[in-house]
KEKE-3310 file (N, C-alpha, C; in steps of 0.2 Angstrom, whole numbers, plus 5000, padded with zeros to 4 digits):
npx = (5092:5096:5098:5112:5116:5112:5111:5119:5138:5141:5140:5153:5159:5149:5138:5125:5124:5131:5121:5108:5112:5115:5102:5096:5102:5097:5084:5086:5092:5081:5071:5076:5080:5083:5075:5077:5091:5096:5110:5117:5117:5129:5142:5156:5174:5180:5179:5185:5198:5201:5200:5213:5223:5221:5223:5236:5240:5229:5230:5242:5240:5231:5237:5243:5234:5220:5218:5227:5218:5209:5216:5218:5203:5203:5211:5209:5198:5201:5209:5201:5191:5189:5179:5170:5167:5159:5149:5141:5136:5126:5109:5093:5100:5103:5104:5117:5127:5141:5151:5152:5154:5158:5163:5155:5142:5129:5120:5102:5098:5087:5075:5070:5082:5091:5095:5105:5110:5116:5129:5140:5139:5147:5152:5141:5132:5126:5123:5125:5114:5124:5137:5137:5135:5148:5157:5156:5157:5174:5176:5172:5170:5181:5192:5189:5175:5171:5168:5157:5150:5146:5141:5129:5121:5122:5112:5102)
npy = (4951:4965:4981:4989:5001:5012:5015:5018:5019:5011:5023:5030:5020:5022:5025:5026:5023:5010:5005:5002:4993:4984:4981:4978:4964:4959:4956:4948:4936:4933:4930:4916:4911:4893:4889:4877:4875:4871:4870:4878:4873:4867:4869:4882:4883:4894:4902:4898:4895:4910:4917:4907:4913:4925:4930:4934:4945:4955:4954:4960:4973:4980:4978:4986:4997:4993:4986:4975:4967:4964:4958:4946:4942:4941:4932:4922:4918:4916:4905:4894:4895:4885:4875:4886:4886:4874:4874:4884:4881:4874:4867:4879:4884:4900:4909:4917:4929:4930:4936:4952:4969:4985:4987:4977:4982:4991:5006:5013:5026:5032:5027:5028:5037:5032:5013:5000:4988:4972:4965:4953:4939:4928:4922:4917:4905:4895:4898:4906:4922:4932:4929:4936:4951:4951:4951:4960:4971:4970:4972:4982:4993:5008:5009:5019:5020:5010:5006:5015:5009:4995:4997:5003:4995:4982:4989:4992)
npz = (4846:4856:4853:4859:4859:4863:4874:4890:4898:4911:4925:4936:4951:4964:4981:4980:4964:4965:4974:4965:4959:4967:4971:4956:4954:4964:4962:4950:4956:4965:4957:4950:4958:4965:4953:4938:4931:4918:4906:4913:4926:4930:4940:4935:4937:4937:4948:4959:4952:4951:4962:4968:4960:4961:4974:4983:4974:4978:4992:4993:4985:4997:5008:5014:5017:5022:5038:5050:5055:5049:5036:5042:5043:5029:5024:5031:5026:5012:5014:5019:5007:4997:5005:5010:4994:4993:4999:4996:4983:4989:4987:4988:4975:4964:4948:4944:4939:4936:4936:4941:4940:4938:4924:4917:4912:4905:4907:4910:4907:4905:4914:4929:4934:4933:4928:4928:4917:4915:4905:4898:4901:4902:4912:4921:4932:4943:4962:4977:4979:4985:4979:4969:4974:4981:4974:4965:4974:4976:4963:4962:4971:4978:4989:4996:4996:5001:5016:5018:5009:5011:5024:5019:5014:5027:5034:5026)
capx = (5097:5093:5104:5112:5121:5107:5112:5126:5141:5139:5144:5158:5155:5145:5133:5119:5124:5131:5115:5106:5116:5112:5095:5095:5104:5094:5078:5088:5092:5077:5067:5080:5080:5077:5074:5080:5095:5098:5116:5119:5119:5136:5147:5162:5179:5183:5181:5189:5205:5205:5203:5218:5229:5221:5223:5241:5241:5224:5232:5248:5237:5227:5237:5244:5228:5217:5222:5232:5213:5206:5219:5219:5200:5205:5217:5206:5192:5205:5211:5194:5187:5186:5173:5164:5162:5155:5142:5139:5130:5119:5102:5093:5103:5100:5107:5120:5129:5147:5157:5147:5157:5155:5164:5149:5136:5126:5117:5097:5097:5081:5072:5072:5087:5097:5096:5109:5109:5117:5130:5144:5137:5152:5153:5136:5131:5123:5126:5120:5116:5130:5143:5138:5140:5155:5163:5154:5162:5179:5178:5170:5173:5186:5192:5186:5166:5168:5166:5149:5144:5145:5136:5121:5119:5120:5110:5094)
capy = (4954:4972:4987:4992:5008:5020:5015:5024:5016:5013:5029:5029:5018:5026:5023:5023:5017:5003:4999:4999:4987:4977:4980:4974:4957:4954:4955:4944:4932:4931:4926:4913:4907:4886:4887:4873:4882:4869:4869:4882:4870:4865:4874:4884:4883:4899:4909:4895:4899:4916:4918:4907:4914:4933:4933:4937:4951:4958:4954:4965:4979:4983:4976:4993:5001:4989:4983:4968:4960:4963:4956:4942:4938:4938:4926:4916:4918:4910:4896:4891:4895:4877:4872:4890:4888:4870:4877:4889:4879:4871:4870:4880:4889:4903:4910:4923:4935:4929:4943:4957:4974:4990:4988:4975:4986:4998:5010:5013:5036:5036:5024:5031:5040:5025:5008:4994:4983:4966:4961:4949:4934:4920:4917:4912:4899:4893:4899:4909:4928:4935:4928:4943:4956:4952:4951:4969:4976:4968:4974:4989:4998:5009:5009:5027:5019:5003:5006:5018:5005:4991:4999:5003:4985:4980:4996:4992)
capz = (4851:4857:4850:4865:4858:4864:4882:4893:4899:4918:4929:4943:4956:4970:4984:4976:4959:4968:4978:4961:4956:4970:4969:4952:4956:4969:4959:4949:4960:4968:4949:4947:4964:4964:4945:4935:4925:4911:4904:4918:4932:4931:4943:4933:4942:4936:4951:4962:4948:4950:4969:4968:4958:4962:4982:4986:4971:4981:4999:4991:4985:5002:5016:5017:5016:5026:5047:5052:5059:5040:5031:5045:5039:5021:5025:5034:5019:5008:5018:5018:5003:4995:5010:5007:4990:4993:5003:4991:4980:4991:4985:4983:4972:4959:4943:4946:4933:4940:4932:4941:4941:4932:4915:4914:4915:4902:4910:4903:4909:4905:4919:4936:4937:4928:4931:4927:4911:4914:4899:4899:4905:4903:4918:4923:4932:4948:4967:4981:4978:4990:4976:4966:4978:4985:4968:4963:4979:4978:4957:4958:4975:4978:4996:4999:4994:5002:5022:5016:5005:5017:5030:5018:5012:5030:5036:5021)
cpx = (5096:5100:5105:5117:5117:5109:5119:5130:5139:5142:5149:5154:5151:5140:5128:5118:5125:5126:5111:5106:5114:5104:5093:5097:5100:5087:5078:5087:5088:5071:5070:5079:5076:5075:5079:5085:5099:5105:5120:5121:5127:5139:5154:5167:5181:5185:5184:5198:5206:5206:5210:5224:5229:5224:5228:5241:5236:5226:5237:5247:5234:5229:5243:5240:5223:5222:5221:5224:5211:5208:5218:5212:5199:5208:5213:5199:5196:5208:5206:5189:5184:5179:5170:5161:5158:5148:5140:5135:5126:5112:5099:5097:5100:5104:5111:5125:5137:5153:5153:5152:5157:5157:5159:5143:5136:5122:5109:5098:5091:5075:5074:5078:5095:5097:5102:5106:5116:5121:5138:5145:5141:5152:5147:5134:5125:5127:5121:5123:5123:5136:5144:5139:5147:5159:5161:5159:5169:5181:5178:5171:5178:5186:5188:5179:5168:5166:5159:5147:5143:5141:5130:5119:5118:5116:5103:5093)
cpy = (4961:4975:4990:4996:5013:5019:5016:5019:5017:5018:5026:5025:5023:5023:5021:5021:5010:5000:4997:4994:4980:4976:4975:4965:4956:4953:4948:4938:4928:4927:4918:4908:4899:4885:4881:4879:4878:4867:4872:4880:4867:4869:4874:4881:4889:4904:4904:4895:4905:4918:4914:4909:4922:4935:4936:4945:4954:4959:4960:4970:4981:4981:4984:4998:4998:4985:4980:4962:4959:4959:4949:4939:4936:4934:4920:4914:4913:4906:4893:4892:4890:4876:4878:4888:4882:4871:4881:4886:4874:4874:4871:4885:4895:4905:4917:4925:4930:4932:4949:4962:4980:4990:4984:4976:4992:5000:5015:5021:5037:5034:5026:5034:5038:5019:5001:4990:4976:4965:4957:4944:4927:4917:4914:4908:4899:4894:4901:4915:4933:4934:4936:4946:4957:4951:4958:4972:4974:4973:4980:4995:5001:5009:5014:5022:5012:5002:5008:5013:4998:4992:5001:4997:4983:4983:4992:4985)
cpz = (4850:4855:4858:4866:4860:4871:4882:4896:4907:4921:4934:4948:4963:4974:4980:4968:4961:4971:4971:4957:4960:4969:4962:4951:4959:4967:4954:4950:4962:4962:4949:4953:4966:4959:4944:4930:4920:4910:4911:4925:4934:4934:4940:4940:4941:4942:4958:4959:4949:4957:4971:4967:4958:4969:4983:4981:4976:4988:4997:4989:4992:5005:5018:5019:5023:5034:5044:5052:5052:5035:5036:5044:5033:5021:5027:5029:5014:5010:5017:5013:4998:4998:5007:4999:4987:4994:5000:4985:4984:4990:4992:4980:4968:4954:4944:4939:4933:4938:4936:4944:4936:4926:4914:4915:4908:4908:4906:4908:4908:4910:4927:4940:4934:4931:4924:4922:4910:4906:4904:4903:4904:4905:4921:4924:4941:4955:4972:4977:4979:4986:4972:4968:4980:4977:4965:4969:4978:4972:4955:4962:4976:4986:5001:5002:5001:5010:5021:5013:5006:5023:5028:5018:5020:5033:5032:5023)
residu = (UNK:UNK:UNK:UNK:UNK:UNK:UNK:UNK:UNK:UNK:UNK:UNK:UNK:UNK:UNK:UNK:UNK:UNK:UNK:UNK:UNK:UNK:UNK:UNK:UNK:UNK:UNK:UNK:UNK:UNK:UNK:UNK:UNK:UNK:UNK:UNK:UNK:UNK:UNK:UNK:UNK:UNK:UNK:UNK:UNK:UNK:UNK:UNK:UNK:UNK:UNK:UNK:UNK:UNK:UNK:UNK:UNK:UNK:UNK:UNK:UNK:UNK:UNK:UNK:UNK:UNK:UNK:UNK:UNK:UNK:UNK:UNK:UNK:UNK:UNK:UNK:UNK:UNK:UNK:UNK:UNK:UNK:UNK:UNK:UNK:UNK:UNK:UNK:UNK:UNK:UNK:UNK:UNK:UNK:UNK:UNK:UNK:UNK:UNK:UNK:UNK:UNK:UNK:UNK:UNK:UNK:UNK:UNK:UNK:UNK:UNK:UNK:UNK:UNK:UNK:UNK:UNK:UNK:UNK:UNK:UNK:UNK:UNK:UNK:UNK:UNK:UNK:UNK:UNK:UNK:UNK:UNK:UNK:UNK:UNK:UNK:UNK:UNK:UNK:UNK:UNK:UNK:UNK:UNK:UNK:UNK:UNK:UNK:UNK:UNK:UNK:UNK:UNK:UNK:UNK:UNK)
# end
């Protein structure tokens, strides 16, 4: 197991630590993608638990911050997230982090500026790419970042 005390804890979220971020998941992703994943196949229920028992806390943080139509696709994302997160393992799937947010992240400072180091892989399992991101953005963005850092992602 590598010493991973010479590495820096991740910095503040931001545009482009955040894309790094995605960059490196999606490098990820895309290795993994259609791979046999062993023990890892089994679809957790964890984040079917925790979208249930997180949403209203999350609806009651930002439905003061976030418009009526916003909150009114959130609502409509959780009504229906059973079916999505059916369709979310349809093969082919890949191997996704499923905790992906910046407390879990070293940061190497010496590689191109800084690039992201992957720990705390509990939750690990089988999906589409898109489960990470939206759990990086939901975990890691603050409101201020997240219009800017939605609009790179669909912009790059």
């Amino acid at each position: 197991m590598e010493d991973l005390r010479e590495f820096d804890r991740a910095p503040d979220f931001s545009s482009s630590s955040g894309l790094k971020v995605v960059i490196a998941s999606a490098k990820l992703h895309s290795h993994f993608r259609g791979a046999r994943l062993g023990e890892l196949s089994s679809h957790s229920s964890y984040m079917r638990q925790h979208v249930a028992e997180s949403y209203e806390k999350f609806k009651n943080k930002w439905s003061q911050t976030l418009s009526t139509k916003v909150i009114e696709l959130f609502d409509h994302a959780a009504e229906f997230y059973e079916e999505a997160a059916t369709l979310l393992l349809t093969r082919p799937v890949t191997l996704l982090h499923g905790n992906l947010k910046f407390p879990n992240l070293f940061w190497d400072t010496s590689a191109n500026g800084g690039e992201p180091i992957f720990i705390d892989w509990q939750y690990a399992g089988p999906g589409q790419g898109i489960e990470d991101i939206v759990f990086l953005l939901v975990e890691s963005c603050g409101i201020a970042n997240f219009q800017l850092f939605a609009e790179s992602l669909i912009l790059s």
